[in-house]
N, CA, C and O atoms as a GROMACS GRO file, in nm:
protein
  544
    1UNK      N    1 -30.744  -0.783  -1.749
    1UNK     CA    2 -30.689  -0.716  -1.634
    1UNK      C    3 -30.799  -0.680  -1.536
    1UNK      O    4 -30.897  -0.622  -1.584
    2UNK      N    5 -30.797  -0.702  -1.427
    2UNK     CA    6 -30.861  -0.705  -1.329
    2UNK      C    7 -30.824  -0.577  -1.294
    2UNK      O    8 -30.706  -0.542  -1.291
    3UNK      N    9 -30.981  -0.455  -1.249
    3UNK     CA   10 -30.948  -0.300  -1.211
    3UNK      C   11 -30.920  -0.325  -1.093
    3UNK      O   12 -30.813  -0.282  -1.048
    4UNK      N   13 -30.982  -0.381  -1.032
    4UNK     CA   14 -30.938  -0.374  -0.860
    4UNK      C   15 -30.835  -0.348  -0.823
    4UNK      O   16 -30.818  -0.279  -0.723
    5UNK      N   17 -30.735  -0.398  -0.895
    5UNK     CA   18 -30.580  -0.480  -0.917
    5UNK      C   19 -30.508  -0.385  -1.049
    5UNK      O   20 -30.459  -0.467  -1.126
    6UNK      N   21 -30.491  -0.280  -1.087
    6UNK     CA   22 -30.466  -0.283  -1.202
    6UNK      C   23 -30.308  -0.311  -1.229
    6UNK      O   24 -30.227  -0.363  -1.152
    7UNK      N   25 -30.290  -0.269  -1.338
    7UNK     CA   26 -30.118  -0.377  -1.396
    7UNK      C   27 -30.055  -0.272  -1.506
    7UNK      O   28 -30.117  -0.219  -1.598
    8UNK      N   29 -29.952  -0.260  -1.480
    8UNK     CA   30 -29.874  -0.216  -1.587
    8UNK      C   31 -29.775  -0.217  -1.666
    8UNK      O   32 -29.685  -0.226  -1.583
    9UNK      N   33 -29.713  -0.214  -1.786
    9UNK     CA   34 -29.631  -0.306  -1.820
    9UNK      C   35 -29.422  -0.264  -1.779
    9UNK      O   36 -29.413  -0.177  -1.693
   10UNK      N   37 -29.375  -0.282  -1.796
   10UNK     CA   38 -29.234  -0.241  -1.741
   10UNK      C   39 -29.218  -0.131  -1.786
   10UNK      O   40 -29.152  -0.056  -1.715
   11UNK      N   41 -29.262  -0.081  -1.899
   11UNK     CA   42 -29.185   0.060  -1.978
   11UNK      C   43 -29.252   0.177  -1.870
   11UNK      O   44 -29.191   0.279  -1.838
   12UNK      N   45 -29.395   0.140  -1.818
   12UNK     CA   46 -29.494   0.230  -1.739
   12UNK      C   47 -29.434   0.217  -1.592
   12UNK      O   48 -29.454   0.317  -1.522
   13UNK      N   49 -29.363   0.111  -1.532
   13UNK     CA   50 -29.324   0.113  -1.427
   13UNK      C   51 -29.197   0.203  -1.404
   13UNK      O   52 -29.189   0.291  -1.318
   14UNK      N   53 -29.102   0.167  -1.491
   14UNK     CA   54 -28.969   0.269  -1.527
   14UNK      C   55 -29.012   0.400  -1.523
   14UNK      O   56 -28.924   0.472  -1.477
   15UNK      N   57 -29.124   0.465  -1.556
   15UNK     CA   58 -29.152   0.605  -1.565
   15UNK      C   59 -29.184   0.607  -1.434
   15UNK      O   60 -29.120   0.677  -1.355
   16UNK      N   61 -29.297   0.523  -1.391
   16UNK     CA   62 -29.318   0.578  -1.249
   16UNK      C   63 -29.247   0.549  -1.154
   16UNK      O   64 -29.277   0.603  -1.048
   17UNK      N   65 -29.152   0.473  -1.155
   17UNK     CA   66 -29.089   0.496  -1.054
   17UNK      C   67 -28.940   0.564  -1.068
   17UNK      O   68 -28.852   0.574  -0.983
   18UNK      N   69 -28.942   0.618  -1.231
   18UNK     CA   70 -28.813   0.719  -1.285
   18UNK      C   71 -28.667   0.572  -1.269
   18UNK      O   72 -28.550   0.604  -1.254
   19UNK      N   73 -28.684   0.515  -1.272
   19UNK     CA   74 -28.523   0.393  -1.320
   19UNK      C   75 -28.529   0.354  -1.489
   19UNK      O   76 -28.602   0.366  -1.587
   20UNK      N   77 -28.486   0.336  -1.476
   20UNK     CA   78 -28.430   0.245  -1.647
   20UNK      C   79 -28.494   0.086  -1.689
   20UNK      O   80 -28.474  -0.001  -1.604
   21UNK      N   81 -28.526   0.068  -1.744
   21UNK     CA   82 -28.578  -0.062  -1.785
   21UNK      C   83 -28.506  -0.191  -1.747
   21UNK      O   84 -28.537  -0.292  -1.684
   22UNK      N   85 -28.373  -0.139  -1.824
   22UNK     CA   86 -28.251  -0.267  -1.758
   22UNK      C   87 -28.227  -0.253  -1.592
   22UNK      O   88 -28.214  -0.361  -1.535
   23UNK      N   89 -28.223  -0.170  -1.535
   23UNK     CA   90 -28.227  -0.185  -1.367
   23UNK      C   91 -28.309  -0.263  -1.318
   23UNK      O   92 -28.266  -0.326  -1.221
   24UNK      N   93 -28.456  -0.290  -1.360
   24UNK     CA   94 -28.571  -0.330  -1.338
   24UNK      C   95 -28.566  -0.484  -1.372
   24UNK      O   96 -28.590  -0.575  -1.292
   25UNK      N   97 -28.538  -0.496  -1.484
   25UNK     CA   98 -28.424  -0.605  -1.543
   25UNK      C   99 -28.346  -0.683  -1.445
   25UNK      O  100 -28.364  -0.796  -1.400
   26UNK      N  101 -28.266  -0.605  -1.425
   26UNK     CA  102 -28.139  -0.619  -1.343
   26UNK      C  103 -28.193  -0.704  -1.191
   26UNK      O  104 -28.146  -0.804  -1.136
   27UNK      N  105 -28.310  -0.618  -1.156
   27UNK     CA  106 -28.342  -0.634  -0.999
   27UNK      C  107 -28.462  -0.788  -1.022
   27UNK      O  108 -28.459  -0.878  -0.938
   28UNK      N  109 -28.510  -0.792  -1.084
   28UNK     CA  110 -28.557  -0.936  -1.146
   28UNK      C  111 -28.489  -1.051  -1.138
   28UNK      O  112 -28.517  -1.151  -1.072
   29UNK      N  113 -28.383  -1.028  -1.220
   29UNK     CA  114 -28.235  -1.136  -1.224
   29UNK      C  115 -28.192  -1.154  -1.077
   29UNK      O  116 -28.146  -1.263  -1.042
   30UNK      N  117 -28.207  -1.047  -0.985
   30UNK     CA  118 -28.141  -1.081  -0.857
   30UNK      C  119 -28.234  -1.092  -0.743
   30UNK      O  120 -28.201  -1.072  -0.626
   31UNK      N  121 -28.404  -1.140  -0.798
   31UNK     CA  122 -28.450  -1.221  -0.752
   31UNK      C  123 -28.525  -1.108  -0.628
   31UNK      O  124 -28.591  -1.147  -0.532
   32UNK      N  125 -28.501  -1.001  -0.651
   32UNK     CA  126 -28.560  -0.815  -0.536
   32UNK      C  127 -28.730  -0.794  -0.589
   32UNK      O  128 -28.821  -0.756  -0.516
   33UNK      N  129 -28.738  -0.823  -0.699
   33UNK     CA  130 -28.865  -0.741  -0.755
   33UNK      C  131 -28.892  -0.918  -0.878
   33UNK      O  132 -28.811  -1.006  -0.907
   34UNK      N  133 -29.063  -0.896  -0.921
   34UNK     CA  134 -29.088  -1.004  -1.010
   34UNK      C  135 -29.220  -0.960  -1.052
   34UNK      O  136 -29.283  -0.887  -0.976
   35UNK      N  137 -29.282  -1.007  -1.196
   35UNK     CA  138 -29.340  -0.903  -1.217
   35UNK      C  139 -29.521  -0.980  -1.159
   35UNK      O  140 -29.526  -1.102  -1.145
   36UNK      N  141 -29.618  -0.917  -1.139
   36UNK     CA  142 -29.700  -0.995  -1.110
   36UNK      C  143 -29.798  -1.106  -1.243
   36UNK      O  144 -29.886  -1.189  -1.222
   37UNK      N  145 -29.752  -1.072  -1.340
   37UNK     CA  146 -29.789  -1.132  -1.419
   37UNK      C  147 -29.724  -1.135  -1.552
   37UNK      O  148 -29.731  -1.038  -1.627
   38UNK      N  149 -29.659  -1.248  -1.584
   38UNK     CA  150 -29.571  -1.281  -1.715
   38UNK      C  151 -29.676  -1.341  -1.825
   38UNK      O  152 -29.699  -1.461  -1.810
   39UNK      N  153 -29.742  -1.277  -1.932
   39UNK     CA  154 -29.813  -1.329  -2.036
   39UNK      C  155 -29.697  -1.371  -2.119
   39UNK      O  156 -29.580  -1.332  -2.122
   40UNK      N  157 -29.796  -1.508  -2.221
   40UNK     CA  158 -29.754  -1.547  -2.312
   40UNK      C  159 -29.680  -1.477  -2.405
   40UNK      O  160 -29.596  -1.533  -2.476
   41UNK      N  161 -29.703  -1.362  -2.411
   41UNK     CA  162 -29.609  -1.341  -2.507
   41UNK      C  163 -29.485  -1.267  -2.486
   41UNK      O  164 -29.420  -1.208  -2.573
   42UNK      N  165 -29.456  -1.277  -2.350
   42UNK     CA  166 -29.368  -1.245  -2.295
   42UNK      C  167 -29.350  -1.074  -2.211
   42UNK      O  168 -29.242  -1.031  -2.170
   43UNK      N  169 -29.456  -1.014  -2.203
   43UNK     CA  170 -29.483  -0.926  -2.146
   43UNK      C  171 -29.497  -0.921  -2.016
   43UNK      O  172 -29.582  -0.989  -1.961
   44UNK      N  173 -29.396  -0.822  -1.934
   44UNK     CA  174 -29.426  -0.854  -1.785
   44UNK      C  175 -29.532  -0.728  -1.729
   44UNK      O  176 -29.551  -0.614  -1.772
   45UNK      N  177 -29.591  -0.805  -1.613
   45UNK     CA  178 -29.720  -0.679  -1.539
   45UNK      C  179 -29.691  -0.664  -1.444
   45UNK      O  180 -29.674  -0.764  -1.374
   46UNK      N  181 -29.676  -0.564  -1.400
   46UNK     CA  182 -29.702  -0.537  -1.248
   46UNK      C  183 -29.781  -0.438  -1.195
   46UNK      O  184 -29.862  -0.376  -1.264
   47UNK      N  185 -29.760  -0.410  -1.037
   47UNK     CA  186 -29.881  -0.360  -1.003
   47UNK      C  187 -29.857  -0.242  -0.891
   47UNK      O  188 -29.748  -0.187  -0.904
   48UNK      N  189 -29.935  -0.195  -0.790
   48UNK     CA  190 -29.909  -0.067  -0.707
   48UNK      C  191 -29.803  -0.157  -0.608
   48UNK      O  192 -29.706  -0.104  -0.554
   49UNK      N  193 -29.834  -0.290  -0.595
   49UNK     CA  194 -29.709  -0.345  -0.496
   49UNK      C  195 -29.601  -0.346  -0.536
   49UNK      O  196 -29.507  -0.316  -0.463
   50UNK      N  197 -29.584  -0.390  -0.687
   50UNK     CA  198 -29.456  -0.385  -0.772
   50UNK      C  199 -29.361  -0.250  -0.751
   50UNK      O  200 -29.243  -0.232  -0.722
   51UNK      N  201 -29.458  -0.180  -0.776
   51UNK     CA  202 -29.431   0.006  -0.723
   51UNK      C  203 -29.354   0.023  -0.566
   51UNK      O  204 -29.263   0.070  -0.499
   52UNK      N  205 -29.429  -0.027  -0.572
   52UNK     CA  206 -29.390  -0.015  -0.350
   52UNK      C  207 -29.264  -0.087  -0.349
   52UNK      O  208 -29.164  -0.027  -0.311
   53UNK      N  209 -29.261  -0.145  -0.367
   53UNK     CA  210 -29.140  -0.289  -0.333
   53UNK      C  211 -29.017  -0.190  -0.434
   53UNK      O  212 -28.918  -0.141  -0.380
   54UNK      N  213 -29.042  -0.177  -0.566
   54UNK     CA  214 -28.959  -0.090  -0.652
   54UNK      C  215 -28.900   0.022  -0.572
   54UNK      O  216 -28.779   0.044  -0.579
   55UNK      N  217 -28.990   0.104  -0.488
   55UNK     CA  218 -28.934   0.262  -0.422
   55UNK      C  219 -28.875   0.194  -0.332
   55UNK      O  220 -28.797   0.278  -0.285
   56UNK      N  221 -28.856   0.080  -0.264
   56UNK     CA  222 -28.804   0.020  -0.126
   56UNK      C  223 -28.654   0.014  -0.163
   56UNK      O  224 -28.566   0.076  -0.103
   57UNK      N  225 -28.632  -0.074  -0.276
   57UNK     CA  226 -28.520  -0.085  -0.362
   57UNK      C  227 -28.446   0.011  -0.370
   57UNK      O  228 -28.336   0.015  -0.313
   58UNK      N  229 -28.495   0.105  -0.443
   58UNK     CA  230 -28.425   0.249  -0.455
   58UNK      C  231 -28.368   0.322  -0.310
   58UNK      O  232 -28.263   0.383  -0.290
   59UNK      N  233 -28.467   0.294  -0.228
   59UNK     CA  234 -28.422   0.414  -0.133
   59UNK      C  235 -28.309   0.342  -0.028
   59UNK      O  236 -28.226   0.389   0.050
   60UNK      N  237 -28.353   0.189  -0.072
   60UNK     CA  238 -28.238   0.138   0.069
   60UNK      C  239 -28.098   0.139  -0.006
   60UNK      O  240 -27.996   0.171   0.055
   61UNK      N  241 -28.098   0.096  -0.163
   61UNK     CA  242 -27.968   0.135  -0.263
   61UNK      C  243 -27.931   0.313  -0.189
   61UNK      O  244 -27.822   0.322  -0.133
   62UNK      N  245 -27.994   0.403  -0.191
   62UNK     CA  246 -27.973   0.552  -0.163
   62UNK      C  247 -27.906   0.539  -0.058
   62UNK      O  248 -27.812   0.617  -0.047
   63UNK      N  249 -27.931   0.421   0.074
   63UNK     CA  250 -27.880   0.477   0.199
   63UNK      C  251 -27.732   0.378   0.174
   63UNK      O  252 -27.670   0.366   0.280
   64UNK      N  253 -27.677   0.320   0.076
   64UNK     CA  254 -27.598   0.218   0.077
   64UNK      C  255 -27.575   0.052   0.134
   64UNK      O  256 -27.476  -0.017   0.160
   65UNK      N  257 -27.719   0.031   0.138
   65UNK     CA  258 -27.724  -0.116   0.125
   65UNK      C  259 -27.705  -0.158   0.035
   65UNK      O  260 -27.722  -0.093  -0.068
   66UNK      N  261 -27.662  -0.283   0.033
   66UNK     CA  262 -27.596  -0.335  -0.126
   66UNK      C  263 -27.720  -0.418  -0.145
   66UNK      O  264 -27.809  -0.433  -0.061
   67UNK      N  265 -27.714  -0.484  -0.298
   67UNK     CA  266 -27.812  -0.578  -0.322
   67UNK      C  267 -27.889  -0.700  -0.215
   67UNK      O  268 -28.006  -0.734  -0.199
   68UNK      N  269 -27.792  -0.733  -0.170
   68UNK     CA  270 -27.784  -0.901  -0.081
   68UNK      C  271 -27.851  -0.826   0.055
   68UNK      O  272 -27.917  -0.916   0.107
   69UNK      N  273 -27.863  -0.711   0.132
   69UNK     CA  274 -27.850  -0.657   0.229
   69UNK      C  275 -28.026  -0.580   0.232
   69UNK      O  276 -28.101  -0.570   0.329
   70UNK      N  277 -28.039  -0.552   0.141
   70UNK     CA  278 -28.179  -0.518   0.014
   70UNK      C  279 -28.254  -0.666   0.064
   70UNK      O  280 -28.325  -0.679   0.164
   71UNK      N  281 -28.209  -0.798  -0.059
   71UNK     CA  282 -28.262  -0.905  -0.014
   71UNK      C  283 -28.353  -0.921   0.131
   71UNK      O  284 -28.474  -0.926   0.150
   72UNK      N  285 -28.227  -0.928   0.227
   72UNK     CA  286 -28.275  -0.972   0.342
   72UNK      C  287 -28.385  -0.885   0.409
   72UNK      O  288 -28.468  -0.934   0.485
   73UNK      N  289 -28.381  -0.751   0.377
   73UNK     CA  290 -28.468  -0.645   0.439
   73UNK      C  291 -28.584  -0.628   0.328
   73UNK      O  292 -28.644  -0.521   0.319
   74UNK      N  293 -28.607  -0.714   0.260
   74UNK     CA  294 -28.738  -0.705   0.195
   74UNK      C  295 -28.811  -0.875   0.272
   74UNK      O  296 -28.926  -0.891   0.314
   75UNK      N  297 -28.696  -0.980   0.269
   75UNK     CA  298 -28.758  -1.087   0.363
   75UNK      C  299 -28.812  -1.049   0.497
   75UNK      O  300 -28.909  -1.103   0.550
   76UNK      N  301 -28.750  -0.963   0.540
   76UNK     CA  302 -28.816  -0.901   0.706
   76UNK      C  303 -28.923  -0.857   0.648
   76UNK      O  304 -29.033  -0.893   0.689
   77UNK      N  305 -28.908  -0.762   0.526
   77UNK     CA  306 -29.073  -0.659   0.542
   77UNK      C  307 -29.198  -0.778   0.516
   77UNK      O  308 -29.309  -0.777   0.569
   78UNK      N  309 -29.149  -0.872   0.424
   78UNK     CA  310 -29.265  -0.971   0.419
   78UNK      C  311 -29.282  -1.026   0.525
   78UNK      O  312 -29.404  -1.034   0.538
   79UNK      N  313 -29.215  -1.083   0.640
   79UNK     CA  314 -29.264  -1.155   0.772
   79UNK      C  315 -29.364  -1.056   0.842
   79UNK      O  316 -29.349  -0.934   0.838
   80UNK      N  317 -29.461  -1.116   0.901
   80UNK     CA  318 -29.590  -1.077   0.963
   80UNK      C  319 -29.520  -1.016   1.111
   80UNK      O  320 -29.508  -0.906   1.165
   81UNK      N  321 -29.496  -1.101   1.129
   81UNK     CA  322 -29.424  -1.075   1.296
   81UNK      C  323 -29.267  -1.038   1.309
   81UNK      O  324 -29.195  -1.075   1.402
   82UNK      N  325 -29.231  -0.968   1.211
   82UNK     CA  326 -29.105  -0.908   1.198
   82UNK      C  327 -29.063  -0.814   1.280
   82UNK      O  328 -29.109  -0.706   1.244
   83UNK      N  329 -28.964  -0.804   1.419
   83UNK     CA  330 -28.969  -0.720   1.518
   83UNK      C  331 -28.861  -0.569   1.407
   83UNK      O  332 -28.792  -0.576   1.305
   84UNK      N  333 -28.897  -0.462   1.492
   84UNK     CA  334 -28.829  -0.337   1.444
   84UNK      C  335 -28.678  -0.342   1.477
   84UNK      O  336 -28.593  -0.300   1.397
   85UNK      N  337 -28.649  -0.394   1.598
   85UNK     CA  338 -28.522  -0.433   1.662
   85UNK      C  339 -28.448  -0.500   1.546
   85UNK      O  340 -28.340  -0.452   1.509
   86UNK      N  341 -28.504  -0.617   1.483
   86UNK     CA  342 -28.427  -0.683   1.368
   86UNK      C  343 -28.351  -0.600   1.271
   86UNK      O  344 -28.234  -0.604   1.234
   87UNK      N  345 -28.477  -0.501   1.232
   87UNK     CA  346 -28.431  -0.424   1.103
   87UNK      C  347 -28.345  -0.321   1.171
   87UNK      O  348 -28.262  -0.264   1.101
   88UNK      N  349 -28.356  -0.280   1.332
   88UNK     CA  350 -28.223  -0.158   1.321
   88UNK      C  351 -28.124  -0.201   1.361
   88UNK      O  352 -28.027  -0.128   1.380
   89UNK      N  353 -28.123  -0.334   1.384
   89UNK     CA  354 -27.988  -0.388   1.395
   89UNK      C  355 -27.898  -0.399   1.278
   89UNK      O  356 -27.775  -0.408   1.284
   90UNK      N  357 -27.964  -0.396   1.182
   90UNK     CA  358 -27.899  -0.452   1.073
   90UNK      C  359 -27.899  -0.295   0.972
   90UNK      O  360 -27.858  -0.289   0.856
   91UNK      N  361 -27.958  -0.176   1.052
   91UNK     CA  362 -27.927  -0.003   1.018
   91UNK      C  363 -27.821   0.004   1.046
   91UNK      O  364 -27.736   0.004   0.957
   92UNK      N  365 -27.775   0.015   1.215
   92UNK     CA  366 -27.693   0.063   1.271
   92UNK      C  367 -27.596  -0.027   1.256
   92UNK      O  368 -27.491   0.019   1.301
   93UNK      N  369 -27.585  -0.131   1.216
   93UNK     CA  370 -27.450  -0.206   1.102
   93UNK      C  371 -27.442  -0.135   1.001
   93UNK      O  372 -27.321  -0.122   0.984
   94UNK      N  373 -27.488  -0.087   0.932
   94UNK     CA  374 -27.491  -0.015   0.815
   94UNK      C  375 -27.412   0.119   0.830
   94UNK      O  376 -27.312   0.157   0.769
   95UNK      N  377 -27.486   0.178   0.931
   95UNK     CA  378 -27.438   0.343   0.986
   95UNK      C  379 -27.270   0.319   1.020
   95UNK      O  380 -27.176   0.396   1.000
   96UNK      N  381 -27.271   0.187   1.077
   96UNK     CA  382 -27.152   0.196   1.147
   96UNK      C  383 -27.036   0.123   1.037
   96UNK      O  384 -26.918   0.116   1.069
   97UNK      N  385 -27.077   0.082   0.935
   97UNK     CA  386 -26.985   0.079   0.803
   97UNK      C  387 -26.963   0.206   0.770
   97UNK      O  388 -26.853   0.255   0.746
   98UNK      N  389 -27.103   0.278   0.769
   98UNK     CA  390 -27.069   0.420   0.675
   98UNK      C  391 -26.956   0.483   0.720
   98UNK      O  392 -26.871   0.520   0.639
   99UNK      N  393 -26.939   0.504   0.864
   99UNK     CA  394 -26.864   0.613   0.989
   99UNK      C  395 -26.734   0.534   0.906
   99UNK      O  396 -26.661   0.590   0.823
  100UNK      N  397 -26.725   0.407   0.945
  100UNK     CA  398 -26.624   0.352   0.892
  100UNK      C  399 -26.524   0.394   0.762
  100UNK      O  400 -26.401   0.397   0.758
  101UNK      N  401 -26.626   0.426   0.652
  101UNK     CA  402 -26.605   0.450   0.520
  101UNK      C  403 -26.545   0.594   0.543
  101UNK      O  404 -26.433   0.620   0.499
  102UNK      N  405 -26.617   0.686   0.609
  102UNK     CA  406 -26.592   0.826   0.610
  102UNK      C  407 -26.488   0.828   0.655
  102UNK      O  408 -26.404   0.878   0.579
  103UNK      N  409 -26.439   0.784   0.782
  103UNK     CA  410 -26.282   0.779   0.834
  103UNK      C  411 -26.193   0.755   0.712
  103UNK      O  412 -26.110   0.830   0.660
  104UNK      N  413 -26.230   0.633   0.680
  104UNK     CA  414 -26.094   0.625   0.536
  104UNK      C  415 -26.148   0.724   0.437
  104UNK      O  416 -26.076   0.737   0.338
  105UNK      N  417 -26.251   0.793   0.440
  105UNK     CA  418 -26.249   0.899   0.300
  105UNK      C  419 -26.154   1.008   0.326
  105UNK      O  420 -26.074   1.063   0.250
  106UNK      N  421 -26.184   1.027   0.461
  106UNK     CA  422 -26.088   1.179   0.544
  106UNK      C  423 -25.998   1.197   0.527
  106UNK      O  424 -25.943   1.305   0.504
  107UNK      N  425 -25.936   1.044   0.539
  107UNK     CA  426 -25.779   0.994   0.558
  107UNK      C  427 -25.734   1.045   0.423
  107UNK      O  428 -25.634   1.114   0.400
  108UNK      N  429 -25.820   1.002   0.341
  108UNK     CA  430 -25.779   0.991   0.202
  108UNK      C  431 -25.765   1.131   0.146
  108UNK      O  432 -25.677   1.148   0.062
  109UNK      N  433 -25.839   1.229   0.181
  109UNK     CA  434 -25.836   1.364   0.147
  109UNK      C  435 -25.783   1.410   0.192
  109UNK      O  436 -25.762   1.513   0.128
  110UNK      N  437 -25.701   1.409   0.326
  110UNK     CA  438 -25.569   1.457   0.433
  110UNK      C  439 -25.463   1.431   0.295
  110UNK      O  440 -25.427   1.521   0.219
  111UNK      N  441 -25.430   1.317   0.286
  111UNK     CA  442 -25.342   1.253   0.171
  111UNK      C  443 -25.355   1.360   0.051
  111UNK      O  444 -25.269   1.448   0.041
  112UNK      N  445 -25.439   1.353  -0.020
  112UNK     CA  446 -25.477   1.399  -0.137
  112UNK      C  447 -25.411   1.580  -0.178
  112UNK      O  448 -25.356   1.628  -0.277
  113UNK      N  449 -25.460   1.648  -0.016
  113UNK     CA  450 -25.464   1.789   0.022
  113UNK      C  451 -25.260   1.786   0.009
  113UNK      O  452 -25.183   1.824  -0.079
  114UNK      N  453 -25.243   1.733   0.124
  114UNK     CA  454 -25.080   1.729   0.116
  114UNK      C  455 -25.004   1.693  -0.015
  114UNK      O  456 -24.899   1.752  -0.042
  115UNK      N  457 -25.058   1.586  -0.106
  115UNK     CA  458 -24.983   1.538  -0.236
  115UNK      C  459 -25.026   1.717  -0.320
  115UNK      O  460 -24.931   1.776  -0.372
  116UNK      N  461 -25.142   1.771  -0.323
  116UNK     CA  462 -25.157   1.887  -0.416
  116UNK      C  463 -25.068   1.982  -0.314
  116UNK      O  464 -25.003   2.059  -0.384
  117UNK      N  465 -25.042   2.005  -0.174
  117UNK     CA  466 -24.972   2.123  -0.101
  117UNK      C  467 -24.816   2.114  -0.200
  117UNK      O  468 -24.772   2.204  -0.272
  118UNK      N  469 -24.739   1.943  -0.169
  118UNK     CA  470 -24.616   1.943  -0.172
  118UNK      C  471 -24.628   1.963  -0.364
  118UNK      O  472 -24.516   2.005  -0.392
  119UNK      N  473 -24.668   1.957  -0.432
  119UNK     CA  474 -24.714   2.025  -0.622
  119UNK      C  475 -24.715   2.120  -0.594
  119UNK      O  476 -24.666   2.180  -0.689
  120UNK      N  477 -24.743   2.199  -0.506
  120UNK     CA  478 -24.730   2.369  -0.546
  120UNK      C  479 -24.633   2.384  -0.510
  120UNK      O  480 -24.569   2.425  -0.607
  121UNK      N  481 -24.551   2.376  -0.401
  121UNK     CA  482 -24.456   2.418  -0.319
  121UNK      C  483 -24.293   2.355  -0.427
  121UNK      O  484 -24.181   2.404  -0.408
  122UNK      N  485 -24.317   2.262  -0.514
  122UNK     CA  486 -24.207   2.200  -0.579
  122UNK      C  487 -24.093   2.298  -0.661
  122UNK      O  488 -24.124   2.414  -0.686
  123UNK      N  489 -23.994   2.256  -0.690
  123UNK     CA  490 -23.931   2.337  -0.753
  123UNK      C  491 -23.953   2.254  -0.885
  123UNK      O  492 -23.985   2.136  -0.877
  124UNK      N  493 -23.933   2.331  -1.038
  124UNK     CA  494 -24.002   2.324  -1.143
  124UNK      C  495 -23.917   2.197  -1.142
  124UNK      O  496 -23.986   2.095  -1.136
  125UNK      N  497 -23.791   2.177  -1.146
  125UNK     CA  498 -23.699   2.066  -1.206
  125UNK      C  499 -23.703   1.972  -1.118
  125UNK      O  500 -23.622   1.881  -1.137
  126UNK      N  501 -23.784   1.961  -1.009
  126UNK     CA  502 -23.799   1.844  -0.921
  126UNK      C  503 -23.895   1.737  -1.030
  126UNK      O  504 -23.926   1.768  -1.145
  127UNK      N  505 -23.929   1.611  -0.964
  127UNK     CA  506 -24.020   1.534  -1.014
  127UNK      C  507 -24.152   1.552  -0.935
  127UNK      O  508 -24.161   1.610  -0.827
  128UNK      N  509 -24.265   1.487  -1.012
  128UNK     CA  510 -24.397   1.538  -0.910
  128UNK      C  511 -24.385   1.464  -0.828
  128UNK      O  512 -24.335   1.351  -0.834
  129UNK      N  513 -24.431   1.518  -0.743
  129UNK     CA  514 -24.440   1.484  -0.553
  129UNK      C  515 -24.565   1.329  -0.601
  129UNK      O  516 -24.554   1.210  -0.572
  130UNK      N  517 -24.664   1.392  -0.675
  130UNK     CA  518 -24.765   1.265  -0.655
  130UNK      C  519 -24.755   1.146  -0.726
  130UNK      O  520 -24.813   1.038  -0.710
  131UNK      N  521 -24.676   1.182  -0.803
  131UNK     CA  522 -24.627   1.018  -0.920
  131UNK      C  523 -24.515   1.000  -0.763
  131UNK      O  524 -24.561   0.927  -0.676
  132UNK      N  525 -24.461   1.025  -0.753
  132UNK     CA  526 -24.336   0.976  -0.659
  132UNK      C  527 -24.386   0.898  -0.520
  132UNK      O  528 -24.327   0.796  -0.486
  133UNK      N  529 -24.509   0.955  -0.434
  133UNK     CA  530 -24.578   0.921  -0.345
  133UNK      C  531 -24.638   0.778  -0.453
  133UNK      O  532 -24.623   0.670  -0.395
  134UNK      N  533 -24.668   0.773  -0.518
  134UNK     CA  534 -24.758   0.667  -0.552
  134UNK      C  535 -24.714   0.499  -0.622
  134UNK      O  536 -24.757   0.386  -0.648
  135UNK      N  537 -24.594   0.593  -0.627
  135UNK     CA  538 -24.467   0.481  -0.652
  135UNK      C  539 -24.430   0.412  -0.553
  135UNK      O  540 -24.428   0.290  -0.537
  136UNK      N  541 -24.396   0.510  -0.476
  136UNK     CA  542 -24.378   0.415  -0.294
  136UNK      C  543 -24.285   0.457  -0.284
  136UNK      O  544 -24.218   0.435  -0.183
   0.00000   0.00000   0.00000
């Protein structure tokens, strides 16, 4: 092992960067993260970039990029001449799913609030309001 460079093996990367082994796993298989060095005996290495690229993963998963979306915004970070415009175009698609998502969450809790209002308000020998709503 070269100090300049040093390497560590997956169980040491999982700690430092706090994920699970199989996630790490996982993000391998889908082609996000690789380790910098696969020995013979099947041991993978990686390194402070492995690290970097690993926290990138995590935090763009945090803001709700999906895997494939991850992909492409680690291909930008590798291009040299990658404009900023690129990558917030492809934020503020993101933001503007989220807004999206939140509208139908609202909706959904308007719903939710009224199915528990019309349960309290029931008379005992009625049927529940929310099996009945959900029936159609």
């Amino acid at each position: 092992m070269n100090e300049k460079h040093p390497t560590f093996t997956i169980g040491r990367l999982s700690k430092m960067a706090n994920v699970n082994i199989q996630a790490i796993r996982y993000y391998e298989r889908e082609d996000l993260l690789e380790p910098v060095i696969r020995k013979d005996s099947g041991y993978r290495l990686y390194n402070d970039e492995s690290l970097k690229r690993l926290h990138f993963i995590l935090e763009a998963k945090n803001l709700g990029f999906t895997l494939k979306e991850i992909q492409s915004l680690l291909s930008l970070r590798i291009q040299s001449k990658t404009r900023c415009d690129h990558v917030r175009k492809r934020t503020e698609m993101k933001l503007k799913n989220v807004r999206q998502k939140i509208g139908q969450l609202r909706k959904i809790e308007r719903t939710l609030k009224k199915l528990i209002l019309d349960c309290e308000n029931r008379v005992i020998s009625d049927q529940c309001p929310i099996l009945e709503q959900m029936e159609g």
